[in-house]
DRENMARDREN-605660 format. One record per residue (C-alpha): residue number from 1; residue in one letter; x, y, z. Coordinates in steps of 0.5 Angstrom, whole numbers, plus 500, padded with zeros to 3 digits. Layout:
BEGIN
+-----+---------+-----+-----+-----+
| num | residuo |   u |   v |   w |
+-----+---------+-----+-----+-----+
| NUM |       a |   X |   Y |   Z |
...
+-----+---------+-----+-----+-----+
This chain:
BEGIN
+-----+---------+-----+-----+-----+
| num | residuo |   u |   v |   w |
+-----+---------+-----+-----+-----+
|   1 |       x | 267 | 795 | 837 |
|   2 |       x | 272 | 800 | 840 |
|   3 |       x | 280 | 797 | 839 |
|   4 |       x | 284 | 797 | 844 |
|   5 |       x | 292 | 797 | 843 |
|   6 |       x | 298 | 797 | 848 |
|   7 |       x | 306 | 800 | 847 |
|   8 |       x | 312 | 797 | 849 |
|   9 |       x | 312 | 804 | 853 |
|  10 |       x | 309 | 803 | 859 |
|  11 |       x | 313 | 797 | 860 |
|  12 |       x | 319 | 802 | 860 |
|  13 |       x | 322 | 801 | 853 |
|  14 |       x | 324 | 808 | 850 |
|  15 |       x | 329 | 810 | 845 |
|  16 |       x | 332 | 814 | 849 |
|  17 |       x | 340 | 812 | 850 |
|  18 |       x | 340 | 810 | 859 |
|  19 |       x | 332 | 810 | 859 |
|  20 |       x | 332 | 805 | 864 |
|  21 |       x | 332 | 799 | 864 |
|  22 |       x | 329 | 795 | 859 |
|  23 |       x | 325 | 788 | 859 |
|  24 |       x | 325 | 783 | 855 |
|  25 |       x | 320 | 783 | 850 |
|  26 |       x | 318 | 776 | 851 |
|  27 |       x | 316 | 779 | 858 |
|  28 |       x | 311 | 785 | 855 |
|  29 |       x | 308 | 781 | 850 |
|  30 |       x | 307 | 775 | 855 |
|  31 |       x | 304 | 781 | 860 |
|  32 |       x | 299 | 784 | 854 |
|  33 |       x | 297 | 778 | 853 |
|  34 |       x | 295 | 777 | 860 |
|  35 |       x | 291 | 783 | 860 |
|  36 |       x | 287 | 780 | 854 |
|  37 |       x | 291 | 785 | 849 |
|  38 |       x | 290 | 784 | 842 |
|  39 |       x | 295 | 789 | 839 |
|  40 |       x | 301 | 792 | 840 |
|  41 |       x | 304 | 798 | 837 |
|  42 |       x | 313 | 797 | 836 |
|  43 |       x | 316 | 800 | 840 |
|  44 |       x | 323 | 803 | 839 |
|  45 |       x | 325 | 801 | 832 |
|  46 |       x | 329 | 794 | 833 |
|  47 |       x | 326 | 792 | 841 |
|  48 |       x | 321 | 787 | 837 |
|  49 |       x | 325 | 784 | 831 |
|  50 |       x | 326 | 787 | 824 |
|  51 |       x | 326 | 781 | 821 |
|  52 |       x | 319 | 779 | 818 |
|  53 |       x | 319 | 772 | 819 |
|  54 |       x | 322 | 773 | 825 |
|  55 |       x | 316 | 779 | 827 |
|  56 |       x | 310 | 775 | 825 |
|  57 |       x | 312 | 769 | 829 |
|  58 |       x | 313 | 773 | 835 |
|  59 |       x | 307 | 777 | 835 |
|  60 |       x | 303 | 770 | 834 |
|  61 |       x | 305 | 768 | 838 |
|  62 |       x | 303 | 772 | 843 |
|  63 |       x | 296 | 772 | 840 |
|  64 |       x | 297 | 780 | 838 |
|  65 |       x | 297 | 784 | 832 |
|  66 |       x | 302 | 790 | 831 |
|  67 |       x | 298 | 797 | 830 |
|  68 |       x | 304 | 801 | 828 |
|  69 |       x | 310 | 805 | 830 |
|  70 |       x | 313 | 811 | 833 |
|  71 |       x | 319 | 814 | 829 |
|  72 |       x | 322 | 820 | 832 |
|  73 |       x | 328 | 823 | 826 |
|  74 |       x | 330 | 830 | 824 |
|  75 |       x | 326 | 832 | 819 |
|  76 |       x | 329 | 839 | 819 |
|  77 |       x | 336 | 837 | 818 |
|  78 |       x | 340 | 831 | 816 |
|  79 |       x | 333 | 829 | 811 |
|  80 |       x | 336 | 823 | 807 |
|  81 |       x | 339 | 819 | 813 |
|  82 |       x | 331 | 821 | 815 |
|  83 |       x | 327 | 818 | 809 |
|  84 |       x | 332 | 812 | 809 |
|  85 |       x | 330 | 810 | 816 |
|  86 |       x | 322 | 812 | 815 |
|  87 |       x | 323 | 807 | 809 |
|  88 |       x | 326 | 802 | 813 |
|  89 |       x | 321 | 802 | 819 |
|  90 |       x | 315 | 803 | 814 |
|  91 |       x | 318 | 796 | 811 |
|  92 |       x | 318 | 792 | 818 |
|  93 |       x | 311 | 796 | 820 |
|  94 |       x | 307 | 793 | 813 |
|  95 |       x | 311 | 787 | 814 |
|  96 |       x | 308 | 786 | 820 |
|  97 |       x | 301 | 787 | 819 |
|  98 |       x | 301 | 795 | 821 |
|  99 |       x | 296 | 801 | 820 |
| 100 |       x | 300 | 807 | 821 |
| 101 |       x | 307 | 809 | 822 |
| 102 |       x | 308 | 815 | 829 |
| 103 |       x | 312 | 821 | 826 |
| 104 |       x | 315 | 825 | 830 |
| 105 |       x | 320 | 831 | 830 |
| 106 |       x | 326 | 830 | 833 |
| 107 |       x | 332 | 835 | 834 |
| 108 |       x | 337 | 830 | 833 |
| 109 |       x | 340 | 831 | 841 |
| 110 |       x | 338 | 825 | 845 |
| 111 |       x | 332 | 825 | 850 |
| 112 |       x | 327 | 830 | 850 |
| 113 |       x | 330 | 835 | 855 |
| 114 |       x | 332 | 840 | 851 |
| 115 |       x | 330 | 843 | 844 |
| 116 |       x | 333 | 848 | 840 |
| 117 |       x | 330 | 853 | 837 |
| 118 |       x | 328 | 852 | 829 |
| 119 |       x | 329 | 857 | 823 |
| 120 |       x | 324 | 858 | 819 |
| 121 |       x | 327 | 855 | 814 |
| 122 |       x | 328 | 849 | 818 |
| 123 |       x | 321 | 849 | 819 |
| 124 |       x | 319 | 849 | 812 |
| 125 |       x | 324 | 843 | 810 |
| 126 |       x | 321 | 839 | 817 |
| 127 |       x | 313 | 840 | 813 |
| 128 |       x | 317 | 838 | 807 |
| 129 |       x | 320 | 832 | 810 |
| 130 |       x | 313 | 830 | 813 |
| 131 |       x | 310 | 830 | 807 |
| 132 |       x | 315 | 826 | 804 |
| 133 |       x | 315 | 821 | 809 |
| 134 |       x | 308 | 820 | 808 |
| 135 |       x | 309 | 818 | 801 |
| 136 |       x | 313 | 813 | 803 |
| 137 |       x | 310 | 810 | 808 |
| 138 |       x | 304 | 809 | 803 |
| 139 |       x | 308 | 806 | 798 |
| 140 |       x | 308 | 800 | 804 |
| 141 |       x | 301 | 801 | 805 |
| 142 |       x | 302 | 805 | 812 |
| 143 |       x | 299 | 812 | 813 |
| 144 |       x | 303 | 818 | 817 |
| 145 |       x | 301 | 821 | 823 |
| 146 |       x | 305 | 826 | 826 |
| 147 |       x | 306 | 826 | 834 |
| 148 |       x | 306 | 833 | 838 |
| 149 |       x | 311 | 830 | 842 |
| 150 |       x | 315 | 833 | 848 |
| 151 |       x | 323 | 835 | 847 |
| 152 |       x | 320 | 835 | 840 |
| 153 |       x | 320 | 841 | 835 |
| 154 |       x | 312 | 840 | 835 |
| 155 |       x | 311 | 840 | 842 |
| 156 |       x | 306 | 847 | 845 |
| 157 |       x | 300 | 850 | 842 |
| 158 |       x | 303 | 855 | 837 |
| 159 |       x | 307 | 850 | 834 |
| 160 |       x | 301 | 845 | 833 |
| 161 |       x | 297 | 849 | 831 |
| 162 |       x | 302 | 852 | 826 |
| 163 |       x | 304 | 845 | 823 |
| 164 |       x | 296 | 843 | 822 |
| 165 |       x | 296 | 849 | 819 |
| 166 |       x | 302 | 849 | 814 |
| 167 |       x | 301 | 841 | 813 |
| 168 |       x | 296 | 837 | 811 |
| 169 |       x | 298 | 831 | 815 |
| 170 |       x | 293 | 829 | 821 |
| 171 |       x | 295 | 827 | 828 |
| 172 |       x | 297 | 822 | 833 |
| 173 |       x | 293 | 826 | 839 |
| 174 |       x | 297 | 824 | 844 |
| 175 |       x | 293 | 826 | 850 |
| 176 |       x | 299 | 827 | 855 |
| 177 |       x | 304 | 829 | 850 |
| 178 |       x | 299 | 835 | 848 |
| 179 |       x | 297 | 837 | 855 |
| 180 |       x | 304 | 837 | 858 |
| 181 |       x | 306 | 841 | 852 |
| 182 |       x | 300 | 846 | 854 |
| 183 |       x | 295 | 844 | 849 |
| 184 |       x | 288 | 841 | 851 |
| 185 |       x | 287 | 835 | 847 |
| 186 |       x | 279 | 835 | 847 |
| 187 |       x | 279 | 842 | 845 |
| 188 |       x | 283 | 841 | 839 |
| 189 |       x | 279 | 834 | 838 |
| 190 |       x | 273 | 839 | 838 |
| 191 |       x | 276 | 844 | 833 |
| 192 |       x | 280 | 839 | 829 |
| 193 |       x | 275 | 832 | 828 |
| 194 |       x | 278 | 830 | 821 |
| 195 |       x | 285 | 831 | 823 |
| 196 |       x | 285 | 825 | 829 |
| 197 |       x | 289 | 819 | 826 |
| 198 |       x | 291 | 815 | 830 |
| 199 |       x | 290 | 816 | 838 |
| 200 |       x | 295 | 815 | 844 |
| 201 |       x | 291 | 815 | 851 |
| 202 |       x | 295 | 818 | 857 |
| 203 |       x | 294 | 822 | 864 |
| 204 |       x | 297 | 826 | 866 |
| 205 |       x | 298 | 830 | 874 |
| 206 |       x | 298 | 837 | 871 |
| 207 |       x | 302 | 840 | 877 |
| 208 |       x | 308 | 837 | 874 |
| 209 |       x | 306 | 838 | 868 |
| 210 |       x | 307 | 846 | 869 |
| 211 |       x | 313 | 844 | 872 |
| 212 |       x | 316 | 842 | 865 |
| 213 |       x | 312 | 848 | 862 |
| 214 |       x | 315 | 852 | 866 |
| 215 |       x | 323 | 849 | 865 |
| 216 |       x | 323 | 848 | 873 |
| 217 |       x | 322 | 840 | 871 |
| 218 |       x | 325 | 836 | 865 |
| 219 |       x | 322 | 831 | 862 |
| 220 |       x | 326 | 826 | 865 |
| 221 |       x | 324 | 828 | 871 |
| 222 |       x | 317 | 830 | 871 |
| 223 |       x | 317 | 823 | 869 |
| 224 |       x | 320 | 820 | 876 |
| 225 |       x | 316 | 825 | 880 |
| 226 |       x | 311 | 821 | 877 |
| 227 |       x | 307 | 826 | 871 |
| 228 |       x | 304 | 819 | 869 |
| 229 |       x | 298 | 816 | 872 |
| 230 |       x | 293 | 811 | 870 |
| 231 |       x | 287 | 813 | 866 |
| 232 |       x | 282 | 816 | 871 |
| 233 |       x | 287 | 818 | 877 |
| 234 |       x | 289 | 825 | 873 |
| 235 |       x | 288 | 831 | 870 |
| 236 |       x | 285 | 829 | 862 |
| 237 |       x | 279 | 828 | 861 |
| 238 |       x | 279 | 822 | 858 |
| 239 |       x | 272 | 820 | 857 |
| 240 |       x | 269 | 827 | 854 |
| 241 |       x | 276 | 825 | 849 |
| 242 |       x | 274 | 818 | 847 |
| 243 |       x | 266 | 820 | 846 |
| 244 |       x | 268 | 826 | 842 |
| 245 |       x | 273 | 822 | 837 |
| 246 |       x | 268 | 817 | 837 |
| 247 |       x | 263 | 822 | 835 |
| 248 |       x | 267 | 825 | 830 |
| 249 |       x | 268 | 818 | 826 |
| 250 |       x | 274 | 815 | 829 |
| 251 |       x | 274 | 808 | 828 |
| 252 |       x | 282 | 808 | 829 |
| 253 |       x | 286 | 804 | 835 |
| 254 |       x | 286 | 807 | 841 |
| 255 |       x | 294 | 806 | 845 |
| 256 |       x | 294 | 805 | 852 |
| 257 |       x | 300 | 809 | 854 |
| 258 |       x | 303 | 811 | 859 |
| 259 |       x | 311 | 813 | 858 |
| 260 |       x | 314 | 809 | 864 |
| 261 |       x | 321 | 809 | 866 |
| 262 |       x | 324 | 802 | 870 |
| 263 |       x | 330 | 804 | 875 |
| 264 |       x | 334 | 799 | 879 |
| 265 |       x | 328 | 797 | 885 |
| 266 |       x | 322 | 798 | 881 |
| 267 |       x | 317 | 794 | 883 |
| 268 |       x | 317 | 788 | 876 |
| 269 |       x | 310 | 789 | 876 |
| 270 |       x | 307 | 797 | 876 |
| 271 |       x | 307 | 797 | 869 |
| 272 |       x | 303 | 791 | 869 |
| 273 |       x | 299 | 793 | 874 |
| 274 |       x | 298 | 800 | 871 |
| 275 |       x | 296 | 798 | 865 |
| 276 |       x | 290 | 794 | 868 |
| 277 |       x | 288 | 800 | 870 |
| 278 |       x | 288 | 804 | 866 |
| 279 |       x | 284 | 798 | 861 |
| 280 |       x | 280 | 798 | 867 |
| 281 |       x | 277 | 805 | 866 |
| 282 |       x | 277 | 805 | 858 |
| 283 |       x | 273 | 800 | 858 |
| 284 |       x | 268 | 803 | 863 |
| 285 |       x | 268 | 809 | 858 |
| 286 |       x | 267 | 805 | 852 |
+-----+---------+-----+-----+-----+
């Protein structure tokens, strides 16, 4: 039996400083479970609470289990404020029943939509850094999963590809993330079946997609020119990515997500309408 997760983030909840709008958690969780959602994945550190009396009996109360969590932090510079942090959201994580903590490697600007070049150097402590966040996430029980992620210092082809080669950390195949980024996520699914640890299902419109690639759109506005679709509607192949993981032996989480953005006069009920569809799809596939 596949499992299915959603993420705050398809409700518009993001770490990022004047996302949006944010709702109330009461309501993203009320709009899971409606949807028959069994788990959920964190959200940005502190959105459900860090305390883990306080955590439990909100996920109860929902009727929903917590998967894991995203945790984008320098890893080139800046380490030691980093590994506190990965050891403080690990704690909440395992607290709260998780599996697995969604690393990702920030470039200590807000947003995603700029991203200084790395040394090689730099480069070389970010790989370092992974591996000691690993460790301490598996001393709360937790395993690390790093996320191509855009606006992040792993984000195109080159760097995926230099980071699966350099670490031994496996990843959060983020179809969305990884297509926007240039990458086609079936074909590194194909090449790289025991790198898969943890899987987020986005689709994506890939003409805007070349947008951002191209520097003509940011992130920010790729995404209110509506970059993310519902699974189905755009350019990743969803079903040839889910039976190939499963083929391979992936037997972890599948996360609806789809990074969403909530302004004044966004109608209340998109992302749950959104979110619909796309379990609608998935579970066709499945």
């Amino acid at each position: 039996m596949a499992k299915i997760a959603g993420a705050p983030i398809s409700w518009g909840v993001c770490e990022v400083p004047g996302w949006g709008n944010v709702l109330p958690a009461t309501t993203v969780l009320t709009e899971m479970n409606e949807l028959g959602l069994s788990a959920t994945e964190l959200g940005p550190p502190d959105y459900l609470p860090a305390d883990p009396g306080a955590l439990k009996a909100m996920l109860s109360e929902f009727e929903l289990t917590l998967v894991g969590g995203f945790l984008a932090v320098t890893l080139h510079t800046d380490v030691q404020s980093s590994l506190d942090e990965a050891d403080r959201v690990a704690g909440i994580l395992r607290a709260g029943g998780a599996e697995v903590l969604v690393l990702a490697a920030a470039t200590g600007l807000d947003g995603y939509d700029e991203r200084p070049q790395l040394t090689d150097d730099e480069w070389t402590t970010l790989v370092d850094t992974c591996a000691k966040i690993r460790e301490i996430a598996a001393g709360h029980g937790l395993k690390t999963v790093l996320h191509p992620h855009v606006g992040t210092h792993v984000e195109r082809e080159a760097e995926v590809e230099r980071f699966l080669a350099d670490s031994d950390l496996q990843l959060c195949l983020d179809t969305g993330h990884l297509l926007i980024g240039g990458t086609d996520p079936v074909e590194l699914a194909r090449r790289y079946p025991d790198r898969i640890g943890h899987v987020h299902l986005k689709d994506v419109r890939d003409e805007i997609a070349a947008k951002v690639r191209s520097g003509e759109f940011s992130y920010t506005d790729a995404v209110e020119q509506g970059i993310y679709v519902p699974l189905g509607d755009g350019d990743v192949d969803v079903e040839a990515l889910v039976k190939l993981v499963q083929e391979a032996g992936y037997t972890g989480w599948f996360v609806l997500e789809q990074d969403t953005r909530l302004k004044d006069g966004s109608p209340v009920d998109k992302p749950l309408k959104d979110t619909a569809r796309s379990l609608a799809h998935l579970s066709k596939i499945l």
